[in-house]
PDB file of the backbone (N, CA, C, O) and the ligand in Angstrom, with CONECT records:
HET     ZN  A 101       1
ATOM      1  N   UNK A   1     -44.316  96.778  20.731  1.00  0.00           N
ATOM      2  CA  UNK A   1     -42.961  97.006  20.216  1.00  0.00           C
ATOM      3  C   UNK A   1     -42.138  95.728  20.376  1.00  0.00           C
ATOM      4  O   UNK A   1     -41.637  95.263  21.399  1.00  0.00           O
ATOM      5  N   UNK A   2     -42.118  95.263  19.103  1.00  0.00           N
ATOM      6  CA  UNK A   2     -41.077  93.680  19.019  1.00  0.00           C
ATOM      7  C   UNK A   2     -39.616  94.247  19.393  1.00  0.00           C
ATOM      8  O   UNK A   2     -39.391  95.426  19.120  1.00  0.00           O
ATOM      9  N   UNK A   3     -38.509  93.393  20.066  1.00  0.00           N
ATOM     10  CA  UNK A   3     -37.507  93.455  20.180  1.00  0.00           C
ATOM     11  C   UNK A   3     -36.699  93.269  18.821  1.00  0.00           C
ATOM     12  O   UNK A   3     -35.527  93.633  18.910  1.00  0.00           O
ATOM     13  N   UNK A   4     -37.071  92.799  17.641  1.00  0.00           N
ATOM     14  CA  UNK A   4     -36.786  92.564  16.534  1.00  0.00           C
ATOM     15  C   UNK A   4     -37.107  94.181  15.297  1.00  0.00           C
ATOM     16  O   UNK A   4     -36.999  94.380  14.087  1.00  0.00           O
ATOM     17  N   UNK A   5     -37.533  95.014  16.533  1.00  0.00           N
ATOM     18  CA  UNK A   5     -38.426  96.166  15.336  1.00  0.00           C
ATOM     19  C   UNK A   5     -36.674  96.712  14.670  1.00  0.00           C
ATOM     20  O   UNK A   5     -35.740  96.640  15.468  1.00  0.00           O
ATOM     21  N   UNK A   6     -36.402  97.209  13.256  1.00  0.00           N
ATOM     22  CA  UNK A   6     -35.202  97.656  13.175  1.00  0.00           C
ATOM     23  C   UNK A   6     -34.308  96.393  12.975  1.00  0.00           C
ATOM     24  O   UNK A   6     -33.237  96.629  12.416  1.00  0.00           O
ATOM     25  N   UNK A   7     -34.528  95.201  13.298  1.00  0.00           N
ATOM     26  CA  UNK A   7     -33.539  94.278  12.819  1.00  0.00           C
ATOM     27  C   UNK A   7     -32.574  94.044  11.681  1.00  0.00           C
ATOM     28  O   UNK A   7     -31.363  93.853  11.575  1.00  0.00           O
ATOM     29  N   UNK A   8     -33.702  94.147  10.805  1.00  0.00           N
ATOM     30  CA  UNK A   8     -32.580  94.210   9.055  1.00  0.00           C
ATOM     31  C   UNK A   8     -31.821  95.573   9.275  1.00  0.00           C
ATOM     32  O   UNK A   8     -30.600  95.578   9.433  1.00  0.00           O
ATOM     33  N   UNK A   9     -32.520  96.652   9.281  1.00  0.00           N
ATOM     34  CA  UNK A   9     -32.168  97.971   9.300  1.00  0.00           C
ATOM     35  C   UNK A   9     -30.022  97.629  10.188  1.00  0.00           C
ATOM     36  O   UNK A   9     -28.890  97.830   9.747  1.00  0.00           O
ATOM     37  N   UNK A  10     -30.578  97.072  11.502  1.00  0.00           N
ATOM     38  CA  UNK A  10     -28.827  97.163  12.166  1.00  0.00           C
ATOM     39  C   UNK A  10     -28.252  96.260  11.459  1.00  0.00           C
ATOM     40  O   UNK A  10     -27.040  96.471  11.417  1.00  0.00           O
ATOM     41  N   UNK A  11     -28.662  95.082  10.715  1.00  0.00           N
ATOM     42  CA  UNK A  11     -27.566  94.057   9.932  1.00  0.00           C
ATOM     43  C   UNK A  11     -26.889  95.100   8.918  1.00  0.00           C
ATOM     44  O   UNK A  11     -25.719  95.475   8.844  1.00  0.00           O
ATOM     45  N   UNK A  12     -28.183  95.490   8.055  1.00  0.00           N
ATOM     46  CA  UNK A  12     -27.491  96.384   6.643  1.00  0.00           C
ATOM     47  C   UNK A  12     -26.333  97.397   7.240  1.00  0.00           C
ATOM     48  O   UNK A  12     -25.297  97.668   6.632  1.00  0.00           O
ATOM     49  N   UNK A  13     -26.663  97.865   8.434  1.00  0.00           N
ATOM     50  CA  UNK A  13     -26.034  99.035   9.081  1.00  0.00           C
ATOM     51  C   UNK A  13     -24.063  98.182   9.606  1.00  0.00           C
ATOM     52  O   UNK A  13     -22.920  98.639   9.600  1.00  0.00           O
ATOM     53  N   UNK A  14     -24.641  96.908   9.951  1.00  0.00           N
ATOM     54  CA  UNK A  14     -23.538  96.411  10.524  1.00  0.00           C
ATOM     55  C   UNK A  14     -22.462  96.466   8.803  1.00  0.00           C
ATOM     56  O   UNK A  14     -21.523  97.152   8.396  1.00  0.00           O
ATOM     57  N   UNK A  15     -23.113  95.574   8.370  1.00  0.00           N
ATOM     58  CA  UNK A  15     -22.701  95.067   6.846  1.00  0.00           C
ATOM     59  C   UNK A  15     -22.232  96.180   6.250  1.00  0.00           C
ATOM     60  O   UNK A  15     -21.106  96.240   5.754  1.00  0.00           O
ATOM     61  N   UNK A  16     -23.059  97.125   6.260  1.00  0.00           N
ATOM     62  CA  UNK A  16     -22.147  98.653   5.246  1.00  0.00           C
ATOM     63  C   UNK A  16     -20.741  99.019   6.299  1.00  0.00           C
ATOM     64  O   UNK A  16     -19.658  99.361   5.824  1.00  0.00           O
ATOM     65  N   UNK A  17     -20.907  98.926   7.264  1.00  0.00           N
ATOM     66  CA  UNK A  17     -19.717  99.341   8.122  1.00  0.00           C
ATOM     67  C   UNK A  17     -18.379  98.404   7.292  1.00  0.00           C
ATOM     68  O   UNK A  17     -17.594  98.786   6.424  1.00  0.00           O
ATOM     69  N   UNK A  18     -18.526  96.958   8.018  1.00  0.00           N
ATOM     70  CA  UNK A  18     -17.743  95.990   7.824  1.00  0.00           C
ATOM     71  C   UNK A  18     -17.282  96.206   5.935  1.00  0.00           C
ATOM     72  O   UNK A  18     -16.096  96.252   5.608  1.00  0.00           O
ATOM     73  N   UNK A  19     -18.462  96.318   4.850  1.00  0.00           N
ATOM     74  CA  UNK A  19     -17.440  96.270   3.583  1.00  0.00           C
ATOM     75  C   UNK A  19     -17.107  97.579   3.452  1.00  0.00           C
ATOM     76  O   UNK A  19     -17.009  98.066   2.325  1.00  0.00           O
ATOM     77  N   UNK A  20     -16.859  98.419   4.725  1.00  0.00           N
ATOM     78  CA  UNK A  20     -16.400  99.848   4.297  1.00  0.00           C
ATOM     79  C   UNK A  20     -14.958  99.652   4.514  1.00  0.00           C
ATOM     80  O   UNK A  20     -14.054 100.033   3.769  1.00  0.00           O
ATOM     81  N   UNK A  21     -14.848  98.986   5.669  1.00  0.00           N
ATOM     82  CA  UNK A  21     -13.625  98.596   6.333  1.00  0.00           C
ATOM     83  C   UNK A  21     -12.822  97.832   5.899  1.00  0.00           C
ATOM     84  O   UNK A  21     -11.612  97.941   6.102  1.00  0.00           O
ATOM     85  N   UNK A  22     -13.264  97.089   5.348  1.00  0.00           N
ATOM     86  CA  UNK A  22     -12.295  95.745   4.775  1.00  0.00           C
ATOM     87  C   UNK A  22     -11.779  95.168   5.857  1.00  0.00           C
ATOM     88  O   UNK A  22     -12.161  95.656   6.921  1.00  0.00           O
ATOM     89  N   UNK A  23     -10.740  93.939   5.941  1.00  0.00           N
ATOM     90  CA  UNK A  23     -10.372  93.085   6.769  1.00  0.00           C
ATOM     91  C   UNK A  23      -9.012  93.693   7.613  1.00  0.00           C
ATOM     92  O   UNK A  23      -8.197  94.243   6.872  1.00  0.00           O
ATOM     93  N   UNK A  24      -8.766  93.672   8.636  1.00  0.00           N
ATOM     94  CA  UNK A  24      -7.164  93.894   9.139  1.00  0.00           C
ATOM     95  C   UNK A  24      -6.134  94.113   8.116  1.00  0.00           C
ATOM     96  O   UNK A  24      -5.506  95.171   8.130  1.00  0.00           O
ATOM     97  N   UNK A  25      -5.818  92.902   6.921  1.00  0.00           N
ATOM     98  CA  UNK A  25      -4.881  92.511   6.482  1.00  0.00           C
ATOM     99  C   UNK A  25      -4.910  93.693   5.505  1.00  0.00           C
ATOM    100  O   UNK A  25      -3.795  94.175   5.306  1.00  0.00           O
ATOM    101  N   UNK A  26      -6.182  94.417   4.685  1.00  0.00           N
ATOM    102  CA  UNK A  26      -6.214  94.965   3.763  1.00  0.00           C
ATOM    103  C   UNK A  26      -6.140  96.248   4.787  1.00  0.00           C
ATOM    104  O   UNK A  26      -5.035  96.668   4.441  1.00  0.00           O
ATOM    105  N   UNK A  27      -6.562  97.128   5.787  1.00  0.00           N
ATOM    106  CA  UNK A  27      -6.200  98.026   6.341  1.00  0.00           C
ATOM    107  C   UNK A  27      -4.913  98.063   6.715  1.00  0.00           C
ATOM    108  O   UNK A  27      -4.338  99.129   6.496  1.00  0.00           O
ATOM    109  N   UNK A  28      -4.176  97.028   7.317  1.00  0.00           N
ATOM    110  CA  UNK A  28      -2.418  96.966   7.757  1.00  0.00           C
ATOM    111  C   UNK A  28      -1.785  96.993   6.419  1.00  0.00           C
ATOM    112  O   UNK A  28      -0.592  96.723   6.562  1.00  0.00           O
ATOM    113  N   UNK A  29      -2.099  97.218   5.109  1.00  0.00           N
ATOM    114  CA  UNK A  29      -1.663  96.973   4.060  1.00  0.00           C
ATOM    115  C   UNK A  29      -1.584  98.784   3.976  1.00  0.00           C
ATOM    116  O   UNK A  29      -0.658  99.542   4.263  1.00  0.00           O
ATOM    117  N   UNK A  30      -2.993  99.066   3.449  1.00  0.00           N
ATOM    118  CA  UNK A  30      -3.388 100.566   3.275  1.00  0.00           C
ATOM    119  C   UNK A  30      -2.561 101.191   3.917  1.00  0.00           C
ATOM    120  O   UNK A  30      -1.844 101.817   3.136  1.00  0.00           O
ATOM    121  N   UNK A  31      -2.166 101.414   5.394  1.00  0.00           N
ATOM    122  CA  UNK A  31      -1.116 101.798   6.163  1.00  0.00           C
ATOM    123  C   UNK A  31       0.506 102.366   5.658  1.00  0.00           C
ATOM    124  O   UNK A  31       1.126 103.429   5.682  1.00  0.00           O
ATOM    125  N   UNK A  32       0.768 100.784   5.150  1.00  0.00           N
ATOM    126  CA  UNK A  32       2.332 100.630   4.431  1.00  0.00           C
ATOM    127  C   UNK A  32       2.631 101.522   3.481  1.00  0.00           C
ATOM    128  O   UNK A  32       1.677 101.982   2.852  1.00  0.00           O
ATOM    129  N   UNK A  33       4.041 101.997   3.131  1.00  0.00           N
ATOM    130  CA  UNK A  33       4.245 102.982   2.154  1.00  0.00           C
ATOM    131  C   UNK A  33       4.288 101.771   1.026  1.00  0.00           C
ATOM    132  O   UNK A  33       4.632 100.631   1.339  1.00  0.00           O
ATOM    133  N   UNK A  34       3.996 102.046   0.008  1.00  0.00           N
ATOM    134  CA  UNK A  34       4.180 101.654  -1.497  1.00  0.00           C
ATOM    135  C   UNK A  34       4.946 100.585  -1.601  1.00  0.00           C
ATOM    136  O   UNK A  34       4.682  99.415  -1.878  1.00  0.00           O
ATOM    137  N   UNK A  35       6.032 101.192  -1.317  1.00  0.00           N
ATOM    138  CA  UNK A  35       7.146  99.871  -1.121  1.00  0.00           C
ATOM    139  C   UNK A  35       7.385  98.131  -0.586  1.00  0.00           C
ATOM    140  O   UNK A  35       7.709  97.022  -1.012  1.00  0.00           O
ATOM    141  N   UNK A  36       6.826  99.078   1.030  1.00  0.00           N
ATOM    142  CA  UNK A  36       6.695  97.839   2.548  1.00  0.00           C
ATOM    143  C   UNK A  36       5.372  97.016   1.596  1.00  0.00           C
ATOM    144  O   UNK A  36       5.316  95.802   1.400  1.00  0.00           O
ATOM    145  N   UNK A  37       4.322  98.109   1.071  1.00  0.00           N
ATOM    146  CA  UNK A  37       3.026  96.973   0.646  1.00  0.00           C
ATOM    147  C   UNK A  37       3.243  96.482  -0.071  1.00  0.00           C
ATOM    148  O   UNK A  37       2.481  95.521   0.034  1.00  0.00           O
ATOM    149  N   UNK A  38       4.275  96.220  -1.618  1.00  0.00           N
ATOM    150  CA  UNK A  38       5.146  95.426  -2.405  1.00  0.00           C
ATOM    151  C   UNK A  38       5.284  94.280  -1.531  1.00  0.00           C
ATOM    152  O   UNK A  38       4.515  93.319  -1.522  1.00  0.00           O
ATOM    153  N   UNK A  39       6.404  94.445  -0.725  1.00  0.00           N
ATOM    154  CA  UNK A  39       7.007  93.259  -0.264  1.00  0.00           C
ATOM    155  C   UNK A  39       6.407  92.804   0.540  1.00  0.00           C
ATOM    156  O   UNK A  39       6.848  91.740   0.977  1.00  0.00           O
ATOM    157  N   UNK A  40       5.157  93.328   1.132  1.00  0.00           N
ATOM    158  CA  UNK A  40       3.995  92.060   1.934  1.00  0.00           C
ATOM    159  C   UNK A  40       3.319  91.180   1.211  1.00  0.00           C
ATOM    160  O   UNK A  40       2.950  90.039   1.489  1.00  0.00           O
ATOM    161  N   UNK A  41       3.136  92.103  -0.164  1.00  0.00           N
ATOM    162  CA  UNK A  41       1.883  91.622  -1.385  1.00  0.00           C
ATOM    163  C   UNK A  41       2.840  90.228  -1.143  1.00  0.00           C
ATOM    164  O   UNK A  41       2.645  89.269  -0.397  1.00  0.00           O
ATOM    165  N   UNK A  42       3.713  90.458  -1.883  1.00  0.00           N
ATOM    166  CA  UNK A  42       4.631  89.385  -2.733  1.00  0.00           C
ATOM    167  C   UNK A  42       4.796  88.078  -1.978  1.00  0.00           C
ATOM    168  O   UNK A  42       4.834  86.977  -2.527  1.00  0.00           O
ATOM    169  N   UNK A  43       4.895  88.300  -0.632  1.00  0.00           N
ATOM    170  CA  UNK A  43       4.693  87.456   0.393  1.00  0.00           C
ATOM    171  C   UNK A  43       3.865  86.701   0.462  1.00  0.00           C
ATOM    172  O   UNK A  43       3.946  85.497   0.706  1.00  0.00           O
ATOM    173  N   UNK A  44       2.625  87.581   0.171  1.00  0.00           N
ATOM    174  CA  UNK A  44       1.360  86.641   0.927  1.00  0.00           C
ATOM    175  C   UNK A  44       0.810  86.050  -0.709  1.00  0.00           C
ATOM    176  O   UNK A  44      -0.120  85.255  -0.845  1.00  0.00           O
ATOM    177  N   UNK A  45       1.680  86.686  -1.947  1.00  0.00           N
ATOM    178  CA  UNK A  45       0.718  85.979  -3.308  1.00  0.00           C
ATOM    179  C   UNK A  45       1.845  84.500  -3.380  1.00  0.00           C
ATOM    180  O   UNK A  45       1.466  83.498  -3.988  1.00  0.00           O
ATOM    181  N   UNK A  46       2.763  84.526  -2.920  1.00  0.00           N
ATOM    182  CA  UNK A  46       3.335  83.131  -2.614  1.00  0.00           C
ATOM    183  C   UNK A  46       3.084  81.838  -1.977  1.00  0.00           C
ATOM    184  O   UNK A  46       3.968  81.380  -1.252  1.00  0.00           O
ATOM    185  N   UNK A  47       2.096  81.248  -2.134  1.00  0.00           N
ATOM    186  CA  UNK A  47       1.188  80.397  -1.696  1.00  0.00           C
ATOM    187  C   UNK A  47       2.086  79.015  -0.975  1.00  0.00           C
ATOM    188  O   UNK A  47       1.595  78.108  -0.303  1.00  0.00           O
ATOM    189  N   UNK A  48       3.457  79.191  -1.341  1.00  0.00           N
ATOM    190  CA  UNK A  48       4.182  78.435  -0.639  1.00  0.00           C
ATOM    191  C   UNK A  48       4.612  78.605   0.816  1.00  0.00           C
ATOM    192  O   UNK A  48       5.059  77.799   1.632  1.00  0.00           O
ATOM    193  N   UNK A  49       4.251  80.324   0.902  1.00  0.00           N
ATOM    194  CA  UNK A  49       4.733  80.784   2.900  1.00  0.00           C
ATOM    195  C   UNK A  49       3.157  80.318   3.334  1.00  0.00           C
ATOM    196  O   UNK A  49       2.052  80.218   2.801  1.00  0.00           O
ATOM    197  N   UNK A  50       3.870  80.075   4.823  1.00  0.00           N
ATOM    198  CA  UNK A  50       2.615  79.915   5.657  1.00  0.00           C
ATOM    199  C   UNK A  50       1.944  81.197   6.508  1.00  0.00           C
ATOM    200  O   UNK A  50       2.674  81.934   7.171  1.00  0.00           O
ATOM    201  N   UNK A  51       0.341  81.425   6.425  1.00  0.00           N
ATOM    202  CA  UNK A  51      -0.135  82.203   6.874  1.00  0.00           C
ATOM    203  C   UNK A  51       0.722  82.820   7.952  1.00  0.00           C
ATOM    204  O   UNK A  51       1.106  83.982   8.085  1.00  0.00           O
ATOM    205  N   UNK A  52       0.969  81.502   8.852  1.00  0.00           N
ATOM    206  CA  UNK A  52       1.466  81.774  10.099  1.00  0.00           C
ATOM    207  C   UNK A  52       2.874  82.281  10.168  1.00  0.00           C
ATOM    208  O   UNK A  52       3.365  83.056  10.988  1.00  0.00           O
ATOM    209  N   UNK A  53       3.619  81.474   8.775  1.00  0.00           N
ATOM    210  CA  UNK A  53       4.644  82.221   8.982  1.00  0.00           C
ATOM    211  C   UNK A  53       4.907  83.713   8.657  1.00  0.00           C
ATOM    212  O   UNK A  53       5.629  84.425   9.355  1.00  0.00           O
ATOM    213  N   UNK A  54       4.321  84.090   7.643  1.00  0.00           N
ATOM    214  CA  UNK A  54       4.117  85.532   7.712  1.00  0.00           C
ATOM    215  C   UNK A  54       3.288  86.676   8.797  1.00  0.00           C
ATOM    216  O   UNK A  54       3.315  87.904   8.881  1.00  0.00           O
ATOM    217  N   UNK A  55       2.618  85.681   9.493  1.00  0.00           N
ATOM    218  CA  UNK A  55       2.119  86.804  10.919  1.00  0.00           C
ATOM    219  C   UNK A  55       3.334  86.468  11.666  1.00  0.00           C
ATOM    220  O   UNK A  55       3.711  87.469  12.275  1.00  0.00           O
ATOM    221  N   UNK A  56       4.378  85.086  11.936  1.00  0.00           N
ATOM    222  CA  UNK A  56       5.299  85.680  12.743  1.00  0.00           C
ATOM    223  C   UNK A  56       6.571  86.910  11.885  1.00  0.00           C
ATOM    224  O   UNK A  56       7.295  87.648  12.553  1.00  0.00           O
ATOM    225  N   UNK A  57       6.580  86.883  10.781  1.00  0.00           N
ATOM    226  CA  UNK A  57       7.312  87.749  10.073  1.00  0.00           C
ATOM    227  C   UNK A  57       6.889  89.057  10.303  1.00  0.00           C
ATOM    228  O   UNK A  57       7.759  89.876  10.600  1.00  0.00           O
ATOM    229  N   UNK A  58       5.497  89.491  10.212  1.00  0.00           N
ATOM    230  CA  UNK A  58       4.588  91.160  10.375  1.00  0.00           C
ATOM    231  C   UNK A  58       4.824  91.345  11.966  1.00  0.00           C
ATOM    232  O   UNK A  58       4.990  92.509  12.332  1.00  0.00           O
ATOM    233  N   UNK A  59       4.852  90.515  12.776  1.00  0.00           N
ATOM    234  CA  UNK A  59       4.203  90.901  13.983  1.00  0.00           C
ATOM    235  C   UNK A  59       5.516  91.664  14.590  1.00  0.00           C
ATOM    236  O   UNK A  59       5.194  92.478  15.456  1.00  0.00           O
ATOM    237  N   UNK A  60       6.537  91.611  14.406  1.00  0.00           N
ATOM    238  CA  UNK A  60       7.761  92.425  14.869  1.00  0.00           C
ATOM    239  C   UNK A  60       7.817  93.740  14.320  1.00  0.00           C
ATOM    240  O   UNK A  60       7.943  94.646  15.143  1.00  0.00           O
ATOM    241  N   UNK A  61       7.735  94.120  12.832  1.00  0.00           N
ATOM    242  CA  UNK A  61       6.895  95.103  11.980  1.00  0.00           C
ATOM    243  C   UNK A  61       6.189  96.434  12.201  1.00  0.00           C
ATOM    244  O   UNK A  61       6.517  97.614  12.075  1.00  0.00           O
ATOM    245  N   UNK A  62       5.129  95.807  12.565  1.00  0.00           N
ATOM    246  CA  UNK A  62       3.761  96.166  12.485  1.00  0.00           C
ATOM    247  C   UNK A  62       3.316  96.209  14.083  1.00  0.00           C
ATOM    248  O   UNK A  62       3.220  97.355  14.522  1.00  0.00           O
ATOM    249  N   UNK A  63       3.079  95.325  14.859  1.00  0.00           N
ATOM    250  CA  UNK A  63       2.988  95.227  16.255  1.00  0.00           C
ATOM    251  C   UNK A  63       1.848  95.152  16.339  1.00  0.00           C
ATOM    252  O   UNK A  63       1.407  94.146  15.783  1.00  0.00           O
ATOM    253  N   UNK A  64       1.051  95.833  16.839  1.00  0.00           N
ATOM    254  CA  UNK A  64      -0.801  95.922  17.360  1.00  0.00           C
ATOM    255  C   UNK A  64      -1.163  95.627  16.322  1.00  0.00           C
ATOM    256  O   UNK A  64      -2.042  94.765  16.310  1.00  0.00           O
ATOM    257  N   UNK A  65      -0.748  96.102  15.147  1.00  0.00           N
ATOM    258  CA  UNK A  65      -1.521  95.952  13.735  1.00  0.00           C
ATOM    259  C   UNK A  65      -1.357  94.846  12.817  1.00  0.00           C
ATOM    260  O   UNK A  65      -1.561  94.657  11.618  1.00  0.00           O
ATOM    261  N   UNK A  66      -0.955  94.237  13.714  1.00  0.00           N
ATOM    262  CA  UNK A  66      -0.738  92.832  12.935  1.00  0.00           C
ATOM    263  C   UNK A  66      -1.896  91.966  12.679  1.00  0.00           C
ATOM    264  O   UNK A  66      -2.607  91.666  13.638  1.00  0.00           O
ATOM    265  N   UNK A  67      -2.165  91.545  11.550  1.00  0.00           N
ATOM    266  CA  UNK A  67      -3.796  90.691  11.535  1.00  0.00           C
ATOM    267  C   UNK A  67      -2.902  89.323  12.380  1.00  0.00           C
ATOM    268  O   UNK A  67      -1.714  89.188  12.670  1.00  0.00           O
ATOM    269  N   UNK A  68      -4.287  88.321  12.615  1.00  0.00           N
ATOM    270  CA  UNK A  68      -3.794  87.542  13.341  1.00  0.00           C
ATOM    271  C   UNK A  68      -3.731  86.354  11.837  1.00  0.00           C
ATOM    272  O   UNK A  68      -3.958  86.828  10.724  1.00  0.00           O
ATOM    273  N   UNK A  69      -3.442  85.008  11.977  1.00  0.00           N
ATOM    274  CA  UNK A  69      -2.746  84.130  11.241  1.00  0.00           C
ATOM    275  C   UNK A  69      -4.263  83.866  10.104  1.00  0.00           C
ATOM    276  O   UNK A  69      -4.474  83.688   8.905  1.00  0.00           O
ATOM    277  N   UNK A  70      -4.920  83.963  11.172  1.00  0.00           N
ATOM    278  CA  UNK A  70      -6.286  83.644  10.519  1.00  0.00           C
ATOM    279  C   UNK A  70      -6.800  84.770   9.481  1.00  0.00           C
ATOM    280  O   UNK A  70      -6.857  84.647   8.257  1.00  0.00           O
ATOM    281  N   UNK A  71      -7.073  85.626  10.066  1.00  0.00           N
ATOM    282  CA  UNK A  71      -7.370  86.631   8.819  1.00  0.00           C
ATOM    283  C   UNK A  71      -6.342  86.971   7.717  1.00  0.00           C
ATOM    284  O   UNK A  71      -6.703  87.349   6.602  1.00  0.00           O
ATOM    285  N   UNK A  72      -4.903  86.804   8.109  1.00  0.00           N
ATOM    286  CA  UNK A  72      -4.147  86.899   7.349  1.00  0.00           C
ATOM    287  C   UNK A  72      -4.610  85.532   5.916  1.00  0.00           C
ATOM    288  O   UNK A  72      -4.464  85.739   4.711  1.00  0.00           O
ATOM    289  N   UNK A  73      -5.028  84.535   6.396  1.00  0.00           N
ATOM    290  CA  UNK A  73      -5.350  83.272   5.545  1.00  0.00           C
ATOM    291  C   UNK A  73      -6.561  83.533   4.728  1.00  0.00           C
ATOM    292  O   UNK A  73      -6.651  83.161   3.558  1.00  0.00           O
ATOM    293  N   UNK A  74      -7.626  84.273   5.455  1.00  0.00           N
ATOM    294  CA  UNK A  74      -8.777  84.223   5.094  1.00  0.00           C
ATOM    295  C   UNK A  74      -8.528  85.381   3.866  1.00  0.00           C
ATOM    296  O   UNK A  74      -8.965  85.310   2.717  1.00  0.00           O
ATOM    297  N   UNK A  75      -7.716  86.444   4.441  1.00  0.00           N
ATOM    298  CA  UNK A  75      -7.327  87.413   2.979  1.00  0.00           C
ATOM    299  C   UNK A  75      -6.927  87.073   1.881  1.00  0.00           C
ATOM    300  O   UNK A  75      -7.244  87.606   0.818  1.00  0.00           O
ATOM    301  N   UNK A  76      -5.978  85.886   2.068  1.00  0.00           N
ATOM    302  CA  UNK A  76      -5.317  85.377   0.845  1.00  0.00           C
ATOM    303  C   UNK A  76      -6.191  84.652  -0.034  1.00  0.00           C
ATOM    304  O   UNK A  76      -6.143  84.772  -1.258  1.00  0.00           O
ATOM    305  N   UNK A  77      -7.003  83.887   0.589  1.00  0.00           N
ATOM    306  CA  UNK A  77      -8.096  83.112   0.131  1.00  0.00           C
ATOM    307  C   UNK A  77      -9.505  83.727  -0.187  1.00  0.00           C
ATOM    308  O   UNK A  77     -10.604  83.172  -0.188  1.00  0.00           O
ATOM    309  N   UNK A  78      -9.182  84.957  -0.443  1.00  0.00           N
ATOM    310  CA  UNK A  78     -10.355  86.409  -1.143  1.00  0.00           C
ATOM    311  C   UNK A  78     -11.504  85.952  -0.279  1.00  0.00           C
ATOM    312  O   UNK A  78     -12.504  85.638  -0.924  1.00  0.00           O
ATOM    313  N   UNK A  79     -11.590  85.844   0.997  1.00  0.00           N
ATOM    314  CA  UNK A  79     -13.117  85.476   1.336  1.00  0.00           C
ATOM    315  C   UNK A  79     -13.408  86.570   2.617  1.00  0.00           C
ATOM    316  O   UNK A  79     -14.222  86.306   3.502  1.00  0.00           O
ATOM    317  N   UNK A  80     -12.490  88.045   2.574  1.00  0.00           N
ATOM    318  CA  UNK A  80     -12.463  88.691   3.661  1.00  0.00           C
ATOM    319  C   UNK A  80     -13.404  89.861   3.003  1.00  0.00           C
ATOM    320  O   UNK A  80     -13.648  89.933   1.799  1.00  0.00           O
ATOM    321  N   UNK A  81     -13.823  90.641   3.867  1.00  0.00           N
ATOM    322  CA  UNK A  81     -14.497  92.081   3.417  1.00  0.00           C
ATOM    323  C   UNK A  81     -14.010  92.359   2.412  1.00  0.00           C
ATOM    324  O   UNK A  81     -14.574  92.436   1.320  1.00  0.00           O
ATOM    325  N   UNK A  82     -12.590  92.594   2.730  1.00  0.00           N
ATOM    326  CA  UNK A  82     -12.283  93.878   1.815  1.00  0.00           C
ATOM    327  C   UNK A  82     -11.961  93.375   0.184  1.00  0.00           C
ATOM    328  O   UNK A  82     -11.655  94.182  -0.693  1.00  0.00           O
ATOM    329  N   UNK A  83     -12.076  92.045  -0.022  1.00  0.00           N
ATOM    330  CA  UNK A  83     -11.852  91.601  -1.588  1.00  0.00           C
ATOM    331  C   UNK A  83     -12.817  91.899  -2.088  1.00  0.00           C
ATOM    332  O   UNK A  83     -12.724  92.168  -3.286  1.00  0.00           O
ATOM    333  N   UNK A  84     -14.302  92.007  -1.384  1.00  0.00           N
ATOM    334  CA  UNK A  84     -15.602  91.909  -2.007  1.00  0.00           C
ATOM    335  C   UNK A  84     -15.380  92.941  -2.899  1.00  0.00           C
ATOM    336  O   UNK A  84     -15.491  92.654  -4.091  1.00  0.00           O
ATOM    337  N   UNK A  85     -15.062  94.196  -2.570  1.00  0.00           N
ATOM    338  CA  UNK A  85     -14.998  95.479  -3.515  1.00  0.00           C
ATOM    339  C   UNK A  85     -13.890  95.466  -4.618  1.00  0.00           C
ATOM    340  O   UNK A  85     -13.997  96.410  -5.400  1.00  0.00           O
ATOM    341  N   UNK A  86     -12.784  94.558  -4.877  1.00  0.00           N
ATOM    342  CA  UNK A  86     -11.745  94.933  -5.189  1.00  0.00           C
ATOM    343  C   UNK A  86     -11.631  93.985  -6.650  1.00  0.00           C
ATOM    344  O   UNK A  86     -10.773  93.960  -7.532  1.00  0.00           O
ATOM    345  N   UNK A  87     -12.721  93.344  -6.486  1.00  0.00           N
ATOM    346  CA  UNK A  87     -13.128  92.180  -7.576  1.00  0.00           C
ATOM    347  C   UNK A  87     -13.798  92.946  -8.537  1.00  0.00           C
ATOM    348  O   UNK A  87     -14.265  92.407  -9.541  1.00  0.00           O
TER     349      UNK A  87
HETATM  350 ZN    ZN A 101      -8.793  91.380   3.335  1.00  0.00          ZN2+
END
C-alpha cells in the first residue's frame, strides 16, 4: 500500500470543493444585498482604486469577511476560483 494510493482521487476532490466555493471576494459578494454588491462591483471594476484601498474600505463593513488585499486583487484580475465558472 503506496502512500500515494488515492492521490489524484483527493486533488480532484480538493479541486471540486475549491471551484464550488469560489474565492472570499466572490462569497463576501454573494452575502451582500443587491444593492451593497452594486457598489462593491463598481469599486473593484474601477481599476484606478487600490486593492488595498478597498480592503481598507470593506474591512469596517464586512469585518471577518473581509477578503484580504490579495485575493481581493487576484479577483479583479479573474485568476480566482470563482471566475473560472462565471466565464
Ligand atoms: Zn473571486
Amino acid at each position: 500500500m503506496s502512500k500515494f494510493d488515492g492521490f489524484t482521487r483527493d486533488v480532484e476532490n480538493v479541486n471540486r470543493r475549491w471551484q464550488n466555493r469560489g474565492c472570499s471576494v466572490g462569497a463576501m459578494l454573494a452575502a451582500l444585498d443587491a444593492e451593497d454588491r452594486a457598489e462593491v462591483q463598481s469599486a473593484l471594476d474601477r481599476r484606478e482604486l487600490t486593492s488595498v484601498a478597498i480592503y481598507n474600505a470593506l474591512l469596517p463593513r464586512v469585518g471577518s469577511a473581509c477578503p484580504s488585499s490579495y485575493t481581493i486583487n487576484r479577483h479583479r484580475n479573474q485568476s480566482c476560483t470563482c471566475e473560472v465558472e462565471t466565464k
